[in-house]
C-alpha positions as a printed Julia matrix, in Angstrom:
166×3 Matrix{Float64}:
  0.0    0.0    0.0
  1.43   3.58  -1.02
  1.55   6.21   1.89
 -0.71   9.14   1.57
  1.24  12.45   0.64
 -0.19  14.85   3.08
 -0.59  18.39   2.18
  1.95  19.81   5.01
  4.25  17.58   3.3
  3.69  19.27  -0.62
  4.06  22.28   1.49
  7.02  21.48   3.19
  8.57  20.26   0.32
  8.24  23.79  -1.41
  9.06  26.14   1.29
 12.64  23.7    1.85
 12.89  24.11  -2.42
 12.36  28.14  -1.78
 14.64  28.19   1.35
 17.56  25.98  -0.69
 17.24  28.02  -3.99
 17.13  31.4   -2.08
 18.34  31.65   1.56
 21.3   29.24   1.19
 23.35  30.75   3.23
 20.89  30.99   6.43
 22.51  28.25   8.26
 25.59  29.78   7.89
 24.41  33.02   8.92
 22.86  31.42  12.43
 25.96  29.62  12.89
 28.24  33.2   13.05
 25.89  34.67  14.65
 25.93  31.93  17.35
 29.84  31.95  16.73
 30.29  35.91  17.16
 27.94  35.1   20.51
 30.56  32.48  22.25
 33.42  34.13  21.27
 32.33  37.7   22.85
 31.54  35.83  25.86
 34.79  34.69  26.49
 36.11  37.54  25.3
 38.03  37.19  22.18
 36.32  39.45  20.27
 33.75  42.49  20.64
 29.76  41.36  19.68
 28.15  43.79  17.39
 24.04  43.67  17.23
 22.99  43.5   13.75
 20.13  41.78  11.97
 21.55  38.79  11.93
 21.38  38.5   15.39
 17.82  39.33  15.05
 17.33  36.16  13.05
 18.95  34.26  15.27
 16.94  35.42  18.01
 13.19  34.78  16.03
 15.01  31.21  14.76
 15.24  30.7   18.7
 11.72  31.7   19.67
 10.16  29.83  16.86
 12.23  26.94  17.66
 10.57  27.26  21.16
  6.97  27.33  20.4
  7.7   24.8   17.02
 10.61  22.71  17.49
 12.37  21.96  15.26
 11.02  24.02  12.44
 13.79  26.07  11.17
 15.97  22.53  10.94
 13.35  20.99   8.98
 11.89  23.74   7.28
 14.32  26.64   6.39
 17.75  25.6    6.94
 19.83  24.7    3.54
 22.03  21.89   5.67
 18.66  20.0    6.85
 16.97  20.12   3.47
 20.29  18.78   1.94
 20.54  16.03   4.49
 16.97  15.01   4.28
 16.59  14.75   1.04
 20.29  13.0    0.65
 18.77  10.56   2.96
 15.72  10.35   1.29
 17.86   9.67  -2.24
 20.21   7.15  -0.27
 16.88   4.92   1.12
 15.83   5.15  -3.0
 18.59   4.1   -4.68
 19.78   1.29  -2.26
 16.61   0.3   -0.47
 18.19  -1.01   2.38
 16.3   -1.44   5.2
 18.53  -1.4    8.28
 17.44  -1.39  11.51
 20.42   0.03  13.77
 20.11  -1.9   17.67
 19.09   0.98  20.13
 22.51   0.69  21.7
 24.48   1.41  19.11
 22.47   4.15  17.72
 22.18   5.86  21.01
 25.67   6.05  21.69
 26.03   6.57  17.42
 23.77   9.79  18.1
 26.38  11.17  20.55
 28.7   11.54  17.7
 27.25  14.74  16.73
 27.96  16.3   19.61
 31.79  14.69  19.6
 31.45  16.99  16.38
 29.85  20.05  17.73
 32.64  19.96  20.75
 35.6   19.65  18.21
 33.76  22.7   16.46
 33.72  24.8   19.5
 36.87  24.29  21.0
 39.51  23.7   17.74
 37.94  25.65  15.5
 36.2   28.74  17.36
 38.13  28.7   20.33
 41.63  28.38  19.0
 40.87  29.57  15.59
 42.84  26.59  14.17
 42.44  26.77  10.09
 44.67  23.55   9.81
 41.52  21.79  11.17
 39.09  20.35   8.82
 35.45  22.45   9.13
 32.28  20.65   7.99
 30.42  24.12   7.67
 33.27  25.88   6.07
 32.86  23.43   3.0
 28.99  23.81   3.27
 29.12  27.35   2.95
 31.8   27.23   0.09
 29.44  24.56  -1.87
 26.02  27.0   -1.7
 27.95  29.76  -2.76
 28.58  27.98  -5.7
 32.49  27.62  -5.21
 33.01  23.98  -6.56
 36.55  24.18  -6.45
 36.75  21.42  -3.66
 40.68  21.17  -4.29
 40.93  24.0   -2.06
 39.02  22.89   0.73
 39.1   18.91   0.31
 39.76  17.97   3.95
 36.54  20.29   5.08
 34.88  18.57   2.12
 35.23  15.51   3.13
 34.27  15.77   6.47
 31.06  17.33   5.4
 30.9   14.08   3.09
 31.38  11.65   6.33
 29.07  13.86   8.29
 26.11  13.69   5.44
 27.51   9.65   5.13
 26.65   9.03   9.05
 23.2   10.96   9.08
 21.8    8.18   7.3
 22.8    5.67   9.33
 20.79   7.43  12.44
C-alpha cells in the first residue's frame, strides 16, 4: 500500500525548495551569529548587534513554540541532508534497523562533532583543522573548487555519510 502524501508535506517540500534556492546561506548566517555570541563571551572578540542576530533570536523563539522548524523547514544543511537521505533509502533500499545501543551512543557523535567545532575551530581559531560548515558554505555559494578545501569537504561528506545511518 502507497503512503498518503499529506498536504503539510507538498508544502514542506516547497518552502525547503524556496529556502535551498534562495536563503542558502541561512545556516551559515545562524551559525556566526551563534559563533560571534561564544566568542564575545569569552572575550576574544567584541559582539556587534545587527540583523543577523535578530534572526537568530526569532530562529530561537520559533524553535521554542515549534521545534524543530527552522531545521526541517528553512535551513539549507537540513533540506540537503533530508533529502540525501531520502535519495540514499531510493537508490539502495536497504532497510537497516540500527540496535538501540548502538544508535544511542552513534547519536552522541554529533555532539563529539559540535565539541571539536567549538573548541579547535572557534576557540583556537585553528584553520589547519578540517570544518564541515566551512565546505557547506563554500558549496552553496557555488564555489566547486573542492581542491581547495578537500579535507573540510570531506568531512562534510562523512558527516552527510553518518546521518543516514541514524
Amino acid at each position: 500500500m502507497k503512503r498518503k502524501i499529506l498536504p503539510t508535506q507538498v508544502i514542506r517540500f516547497f518552502v525547503q525548495l524556496f529556502s535551498l534556492l534562495f536563503f542558502p546561506m541561512s545556516f551559515a548566517i545562524l551559525l556566526s551569529q551563534i559563533k560571534s555570541l561564544y566568542l564575545a563571551i569569552i572575550g576574544k572578540e567584541t559582539f556587534n548587534w545587527n540583523s543577523n542576530f535578530i534572526f537568530l533570536i526569532v530562529t530561537v523563539i520559533v524553535t521554542i513554540f515549534f521545534g524543530r522548524f527552522f531545521c526541517g523547514w528553512i535551513c539549507a544543511f537540513g533540506t540537503i541532508t533530508e533529502w540525501t537521505n531520502l535519495l540514499f533509502r531510493k537508490l539502495f533500499k536497504i532497510k537497516f534497523e540500527m540496535p538501540r545501543k548502538v544508535d544511542k551512543a552513534l547519536k552522541g557523535l554529533k555532539y563529539i562533532v559540535l565539541i571539536y567545532l567549538i573548541i579547535f575551530i572557534w576557540t583556537f581559531g585553528d584553520k589547519q583543522l578540517p570544518d564541515p560548515w566551512d565546505a557547506f558554505d563554500n558549496l552553496v555559494s557555488l564555489n566547486f573548487n573542492i581542491s581547495l578545501y578537500l579535507a573540510n569537504f570531506v568531512f562534510l561528506l562523512l558527516i552527510l555519510f553518518f546521518h543516514h545511518l541514524f
